[in-house]
C-alpha positions in Angstrom: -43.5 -1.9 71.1 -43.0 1.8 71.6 -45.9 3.8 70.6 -44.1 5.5 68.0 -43.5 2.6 65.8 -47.2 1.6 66.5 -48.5 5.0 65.3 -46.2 4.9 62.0 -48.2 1.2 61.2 -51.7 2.3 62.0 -51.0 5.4 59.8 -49.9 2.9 57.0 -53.0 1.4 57.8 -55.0 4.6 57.3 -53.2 5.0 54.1 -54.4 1.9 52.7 -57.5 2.1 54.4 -58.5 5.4 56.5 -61.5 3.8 58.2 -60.4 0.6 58.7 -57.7 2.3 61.0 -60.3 4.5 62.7 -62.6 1.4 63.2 -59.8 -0.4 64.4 -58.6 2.5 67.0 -62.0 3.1 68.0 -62.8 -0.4 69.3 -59.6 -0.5 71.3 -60.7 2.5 72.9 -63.6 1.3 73.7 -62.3 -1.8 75.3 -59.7 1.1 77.1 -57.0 -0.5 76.0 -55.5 3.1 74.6 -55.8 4.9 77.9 -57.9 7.7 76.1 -60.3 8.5 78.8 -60.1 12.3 80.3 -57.9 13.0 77.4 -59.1 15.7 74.1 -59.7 12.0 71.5 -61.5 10.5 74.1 -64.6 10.4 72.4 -63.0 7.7 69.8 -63.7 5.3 72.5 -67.6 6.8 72.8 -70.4 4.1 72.7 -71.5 4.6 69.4 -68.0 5.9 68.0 -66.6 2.4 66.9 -70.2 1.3 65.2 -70.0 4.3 63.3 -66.0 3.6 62.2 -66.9 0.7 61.3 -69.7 0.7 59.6 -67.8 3.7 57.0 -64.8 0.7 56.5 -67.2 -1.2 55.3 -68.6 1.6 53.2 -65.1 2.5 52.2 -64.3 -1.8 50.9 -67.1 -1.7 49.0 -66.8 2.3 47.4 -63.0 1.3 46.7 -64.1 -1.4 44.1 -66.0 0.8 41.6 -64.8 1.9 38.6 -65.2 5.8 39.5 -63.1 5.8 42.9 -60.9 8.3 42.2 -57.2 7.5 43.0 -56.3 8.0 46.5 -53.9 10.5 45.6 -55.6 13.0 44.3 -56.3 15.8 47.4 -60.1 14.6 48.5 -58.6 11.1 49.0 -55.5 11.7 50.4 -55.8 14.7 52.8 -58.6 12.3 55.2 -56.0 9.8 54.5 -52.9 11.8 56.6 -55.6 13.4 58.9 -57.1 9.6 60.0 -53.0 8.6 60.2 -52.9 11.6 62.7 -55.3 10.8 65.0 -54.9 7.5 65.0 -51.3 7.9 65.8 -52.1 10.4 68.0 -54.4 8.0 69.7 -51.3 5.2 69.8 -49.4 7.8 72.1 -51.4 9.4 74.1 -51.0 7.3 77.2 -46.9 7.7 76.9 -47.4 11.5 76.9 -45.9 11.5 73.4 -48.4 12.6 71.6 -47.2 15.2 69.1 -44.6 12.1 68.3 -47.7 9.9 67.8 -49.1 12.1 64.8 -46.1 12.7 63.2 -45.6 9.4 62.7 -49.0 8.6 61.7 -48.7 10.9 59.3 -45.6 10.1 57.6 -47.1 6.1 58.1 -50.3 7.6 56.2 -48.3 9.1 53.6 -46.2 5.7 53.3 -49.1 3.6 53.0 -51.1 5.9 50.4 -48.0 6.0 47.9 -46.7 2.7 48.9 -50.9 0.5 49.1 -51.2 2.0 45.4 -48.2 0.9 43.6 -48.7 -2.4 45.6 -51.9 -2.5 44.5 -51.1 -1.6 40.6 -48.2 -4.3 40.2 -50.9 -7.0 42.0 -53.8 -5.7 39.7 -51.0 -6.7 37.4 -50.0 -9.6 38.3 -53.7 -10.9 38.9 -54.5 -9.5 35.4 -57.4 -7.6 37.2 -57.9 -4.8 39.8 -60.5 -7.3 42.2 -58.1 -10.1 43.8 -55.6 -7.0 44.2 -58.3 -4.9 46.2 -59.4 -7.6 48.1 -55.1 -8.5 49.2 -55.1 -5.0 50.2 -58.0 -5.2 52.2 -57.0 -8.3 54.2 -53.4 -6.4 54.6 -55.4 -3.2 56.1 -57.0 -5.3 58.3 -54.1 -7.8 59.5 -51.8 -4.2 60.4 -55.3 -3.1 62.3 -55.2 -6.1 64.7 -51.6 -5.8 64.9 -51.4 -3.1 66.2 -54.3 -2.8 68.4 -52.9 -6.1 70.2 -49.3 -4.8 70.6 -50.4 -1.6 72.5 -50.1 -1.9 76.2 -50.5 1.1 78.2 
């Protein structure tokens, strides 16, 4: 898949879930499957970089079921949402050399999946009758994209 189109879906991802994507990009760097090393986001494939990621998505699952989560719309949710989509496309494109491509479409795919995760996520919460099965759909979905992606890349 072109690099491009892989940045635009981890940037959904980040919009659904910022640190799952983070976590997700930060263990393929780490197993250099990104081509990140020598480059300025190198340190996403650090030692201790995809513990840390990782360890904030599961934070983040747990934070996005309480009752006082603000909506991830409002600015303090939203803004790490496009900046995560950034990087992580960013980090999708380095190796091509298209890296200003890679964050713009991580950021529009951050945008998508912030708008498009919370009315998913309301007519679910809906459908369900309750927020909880919804939450948990959208955190499987956030974490199927992840490995998606992170399998597709070749460099």
């Amino acid at each position: 898949m072109d690099c491009w189109l892989l940045a635009l879906l981890i940037g959904v991802v980040c919009g659904l879930r910022s640190f799952t994507g983070l976590a997700a990009i930060s263990i393929a760097a780490r197993a250099d499957r990104l081509g990140l090393s020598g480059s300025k986001i190198a340190f996403l494939g650090y030692r201790y970089t995809p513990w840390i990621f990782a360890a904030l998505a599961l934070v983040e699952y747990v934070t996005d079921q309480l009752p006082k989560t603000p909506s991830r719309k409002v600015p303090q949710q939203f803004i790490p949402r496009v900046l995560a989509g950034a990087l992580c496309g960013a980090a999708m494109c380095v190796a091509s050399g298209s890296t200003l491509f890679g964050i713009v479409a991580g950021i529009v795919g951050a945008i998508a999946g912030t708008f498009g995760g919370a009315k998913g996520r309301q007519l679910l919460a809906s459908a369900f009758g309750k927020d909880m099965p919804a939450a948990f759909l959208e955190d499987a979905i956030a974490i199927g994209l992840a490995l998606l992606v992170v399998t597709r890349n070749t460099i």
